[in-house]
PAMILO-712438 format. One record per residue (C-alpha): y, z, x; residue in three letters. Coordinates in steps of 0.5 Angstrom, whole numbers, plus 500, padded with zeros to 3 digits. Example, Ala and Ser with C-alpha at 12.3 -4.5 7.8 and 13.67 -1.06 7.14 Angstrom:
# residues 2
491516525ala
498514527ser
# end
This chain:
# residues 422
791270458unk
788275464unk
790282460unk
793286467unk
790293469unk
794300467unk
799301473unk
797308475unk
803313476unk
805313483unk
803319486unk
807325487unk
811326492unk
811333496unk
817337495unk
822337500unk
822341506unk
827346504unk
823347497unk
817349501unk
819354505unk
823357500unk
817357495unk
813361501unk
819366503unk
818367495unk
811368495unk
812372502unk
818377499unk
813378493unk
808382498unk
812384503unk
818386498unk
813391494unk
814397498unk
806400496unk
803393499unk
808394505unk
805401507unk
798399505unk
799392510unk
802397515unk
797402516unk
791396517unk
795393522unk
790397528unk
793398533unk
799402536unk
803396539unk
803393532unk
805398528unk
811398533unk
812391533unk
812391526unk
817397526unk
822392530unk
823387524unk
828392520unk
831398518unk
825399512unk
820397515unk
821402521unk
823407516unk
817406513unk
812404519unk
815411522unk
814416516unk
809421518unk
806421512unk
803413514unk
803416522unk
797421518unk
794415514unk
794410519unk
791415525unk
785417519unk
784409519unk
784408525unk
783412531unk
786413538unk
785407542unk
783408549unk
786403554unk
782404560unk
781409566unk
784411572unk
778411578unk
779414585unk
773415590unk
773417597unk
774411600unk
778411608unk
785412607unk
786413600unk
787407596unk
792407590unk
788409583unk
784403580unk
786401574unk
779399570unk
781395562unk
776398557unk
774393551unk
781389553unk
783385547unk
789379547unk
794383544unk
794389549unk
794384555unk
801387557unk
799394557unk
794393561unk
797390567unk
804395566unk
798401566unk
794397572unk
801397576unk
805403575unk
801407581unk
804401586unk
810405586unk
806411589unk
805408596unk
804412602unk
802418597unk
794420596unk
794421588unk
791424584unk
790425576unk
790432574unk
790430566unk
790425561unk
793426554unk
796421549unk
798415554unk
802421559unk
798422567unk
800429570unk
800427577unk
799430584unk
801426590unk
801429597unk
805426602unk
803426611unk
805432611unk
801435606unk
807436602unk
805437594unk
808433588unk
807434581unk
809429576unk
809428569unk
808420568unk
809415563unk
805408566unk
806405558unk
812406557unk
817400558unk
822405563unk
816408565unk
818415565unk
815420571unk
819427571unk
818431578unk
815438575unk
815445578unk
807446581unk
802450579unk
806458579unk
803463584unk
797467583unk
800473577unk
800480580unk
793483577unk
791490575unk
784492578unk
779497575unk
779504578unk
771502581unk
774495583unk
775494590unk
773487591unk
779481592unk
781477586unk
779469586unk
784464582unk
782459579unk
787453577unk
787449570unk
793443569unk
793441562unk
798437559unk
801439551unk
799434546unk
805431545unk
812434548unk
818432552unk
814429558unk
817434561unk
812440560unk
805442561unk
800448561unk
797452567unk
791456565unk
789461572unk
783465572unk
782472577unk
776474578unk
774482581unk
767483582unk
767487575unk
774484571unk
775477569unk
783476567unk
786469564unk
793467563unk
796462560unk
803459562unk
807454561unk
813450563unk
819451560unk
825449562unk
822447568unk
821455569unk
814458568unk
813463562unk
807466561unk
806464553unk
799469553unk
793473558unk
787477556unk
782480560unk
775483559unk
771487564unk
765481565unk
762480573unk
764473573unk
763468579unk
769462578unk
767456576unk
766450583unk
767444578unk
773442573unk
768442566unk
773445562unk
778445555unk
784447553unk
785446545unk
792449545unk
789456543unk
782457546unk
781456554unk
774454555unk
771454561unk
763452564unk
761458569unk
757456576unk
752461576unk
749463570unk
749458563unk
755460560unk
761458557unk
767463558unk
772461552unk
778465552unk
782466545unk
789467547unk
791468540unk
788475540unk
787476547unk
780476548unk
774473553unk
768472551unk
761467554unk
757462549unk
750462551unk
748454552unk
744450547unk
738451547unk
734446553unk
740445555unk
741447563unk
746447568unk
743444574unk
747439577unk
755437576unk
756432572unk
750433567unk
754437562unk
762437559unk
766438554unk
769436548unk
775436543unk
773437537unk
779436530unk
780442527unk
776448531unk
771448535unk
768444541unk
763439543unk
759439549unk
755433552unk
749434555unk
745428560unk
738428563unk
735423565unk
736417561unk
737422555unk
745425552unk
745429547unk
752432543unk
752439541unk
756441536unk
759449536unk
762452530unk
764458529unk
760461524unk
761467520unk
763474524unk
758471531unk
761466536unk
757461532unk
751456532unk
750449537unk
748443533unk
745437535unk
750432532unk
747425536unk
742424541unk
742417545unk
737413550unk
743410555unk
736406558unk
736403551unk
743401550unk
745399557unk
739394557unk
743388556unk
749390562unk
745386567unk
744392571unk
738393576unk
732396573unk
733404571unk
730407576unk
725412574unk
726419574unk
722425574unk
727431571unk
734432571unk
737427575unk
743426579unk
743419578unk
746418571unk
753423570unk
758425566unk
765421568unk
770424562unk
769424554unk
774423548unk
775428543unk
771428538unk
766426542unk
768418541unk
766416547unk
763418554unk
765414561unk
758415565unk
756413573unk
750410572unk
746409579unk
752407581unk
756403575unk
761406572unk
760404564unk
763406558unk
760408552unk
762407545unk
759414541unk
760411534unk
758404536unk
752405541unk
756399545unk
755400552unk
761396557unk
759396565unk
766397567unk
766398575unk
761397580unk
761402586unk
761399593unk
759403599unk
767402601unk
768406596unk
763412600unk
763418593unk
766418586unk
772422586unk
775422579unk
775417572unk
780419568unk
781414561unk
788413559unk
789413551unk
795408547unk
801412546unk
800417540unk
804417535unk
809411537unk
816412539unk
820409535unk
827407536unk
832412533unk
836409527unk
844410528unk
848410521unk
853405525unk
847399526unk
848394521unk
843389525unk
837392522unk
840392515unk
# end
């Protein structure tokens, strides 16, 4: 008699479709259920956009994606993005701003066309950008007639919000010393706020006299101009003839043309003084020297010769104006070398051919023209991105403005009567 094999155990079936998917909704709410591991999820999420989104599930999730204390932690984490730059050359007739992506990732494709398109509605206008800060423009557009406009924009948000603002005020009433009989040149910096109602900004004007330097700071208030602060200093200064300047909220500085001096203006105590450059660090032609925010206090300066950029660092240090430092020293002809661009041409001396475009605070990056491409430099990284090449429609560089994501992101306002978001 033939004894028969063991039968094997029929094999286990899988669970049903609804057992699965309620056993991973368990598994889910255990993670996302813990209010510690959510906030730790959400301050990696990386991107601005994201942590939106993410704020867009839930009533919990938008009262913790919002709380300032998570907005600290995840700016810590991840530092501001930018987005791309604005360019504008000298090309006949004007064309409408260039939108230029910067490091263009999947998740903000959108944000990048909204940005590349919002200047389409500027038609007929020659604009101009006079300041970038936190995803708004100031703007300035002059029409055939040479009529001029200024607008507070928003390119990134979904209404795109634009404002139409007061111009800069008139040049203020000055006092001349006794012994100074030469006529006053003004001088006029834009500067939008670090965060505000998208209906304000800051004009810094500077008078000159042949021995008296006098600045005052306005800002707009109501769409009315109030003069916030004003120092003067008996020091023969020549106005600047280039825009290489900074304004931190409490200290206005500003590179001098003539001599190699930083003019810094301390509104808090209404005092001016000058800073000497660093040491090796020259003056020669516009676009080899600009400034940086830097967190906390003090300034960066980013110098370039030839195939060199150095940043300095400034601190104040002690009862004296404070020491430079140099904090990084890149070879751009070394990090450039994998961007398919024509051979560094060579140089001797300080060379116009590589200038300073715009930088990041904190130094974080620089946007350069090298011998005729527009190139962004990542300072941290030393990754180098050819972004634009000039053409000679083009004709001359005017500006390059980057555009940095929206910080911090504007969250829906929660309402008492709003179930849905329960």
């Amino acid at each position: 008699m033939e004894i028969g094999r063991p039968l094997r155990p029929p094999p286990l079936s899988p669970p049903p479709p609804v057992a699965a998917a309620v056993a991973a909704a368990a598994a889910i709410s255990s993670v996302l259920g813990d209010d510690d591991l959510l906030r730790e999820i959400l301050v990696r999420l990386g991107l601005p956009t994201s942590l939106l989104r993410a704020a867009l599930v839930c009533r919990r999730w938008l009262c913790h994606a919002s709380d300032p204390s998570l907005l600290r932690r995840f700016r810590d984490l991840n530092p501001p993005r930018i987005l791309g730059a604005y360019l504008s050359t000298s090309a006949r007739p004007p064309p409408r701003l260039r939108f230029l992506p910067i490091n263009p990732v999947p998740e903000l494709a959108a944000a990048a066309r909204r940005a590349g398109s919002f200047f389409d509605a500027f038609k007929g206008s020659s604009a101009t950008v006079r300041d970038s800060r936190g995803g708004r423009l100031l703007v300035s557009t002059f029409d055939d007639r040479h009529d001029s406009t200024y607008q507070v924009c928003s390119p990134l948000s979904p209404a795109r919000d634009t404002t139409v603002v007061p111009p800069p005020p008139p040049p203020p009433p000055i006092e001349l010393n006794d012994d100074d009989e030469e006529c006053l040149i003004y001088h006029y910096g834009e500067f939008l706020p670090d965060d505000g109602d998208g209906r304000s900004y800051f004009c810094v004007v500077m008078g000159y006299s042949e021995l008296q330097t006098t600045v005052y700071l306005y800002e707009l208030r109501g769409m009315d101009w109030v003069v916030k602060a004003s120092a003067s200093a008996l020091l023969p200064l020549s106005p600047p003839k280039s825009r290489v300047m900074l304004f931190d909220n409490a200290k206005f500085y500003c590179m001098l043309s003539t001599t190699n001096k930083i003019l810094v203006c301390d509104f808090s105590s209404s005092s001016i003084s000058v800073i000497d450059l660093p040491n090796g660090v020259e003056n020669k032609h516009g676009g080899c020297i600009m400034l940086s925010r830097r967190e906390g206090s003090g300034i960066y300066l980013i110098y370039v010769k030839e195939s060199q950029l150095r940043i300095f660092c400034h601190r104040k240090g002690g009862d004296d104006l404070g020491n430079w430092f140099l904090v990084n020293h890149v070879c751009l002809r070394q990090v450039c070398s994998n961007l398919d661009m024509a051979s560094w041409p060579s140089v001797d001396g300080t060379s116009a051919g590589v200038k300073i475009c715009a930088v990041g605070d904190d130094a974080k990056f620089v946007l350069l023209e090298v011998f005729g491409y527009i190139v962004f430099l990542d300072i941290t990284t030393r990754q180098a991105e050819k972004v634009y090449e000039l053409t000679p429609e083009d004709k001359e560089l005017v500006i390059v403005c980057p555009l940095m994501l929206i910080w911090p992101p504007v969250f829906p306002q929660l309402k008492e009567s709003d179930d849905q978001m329960g």
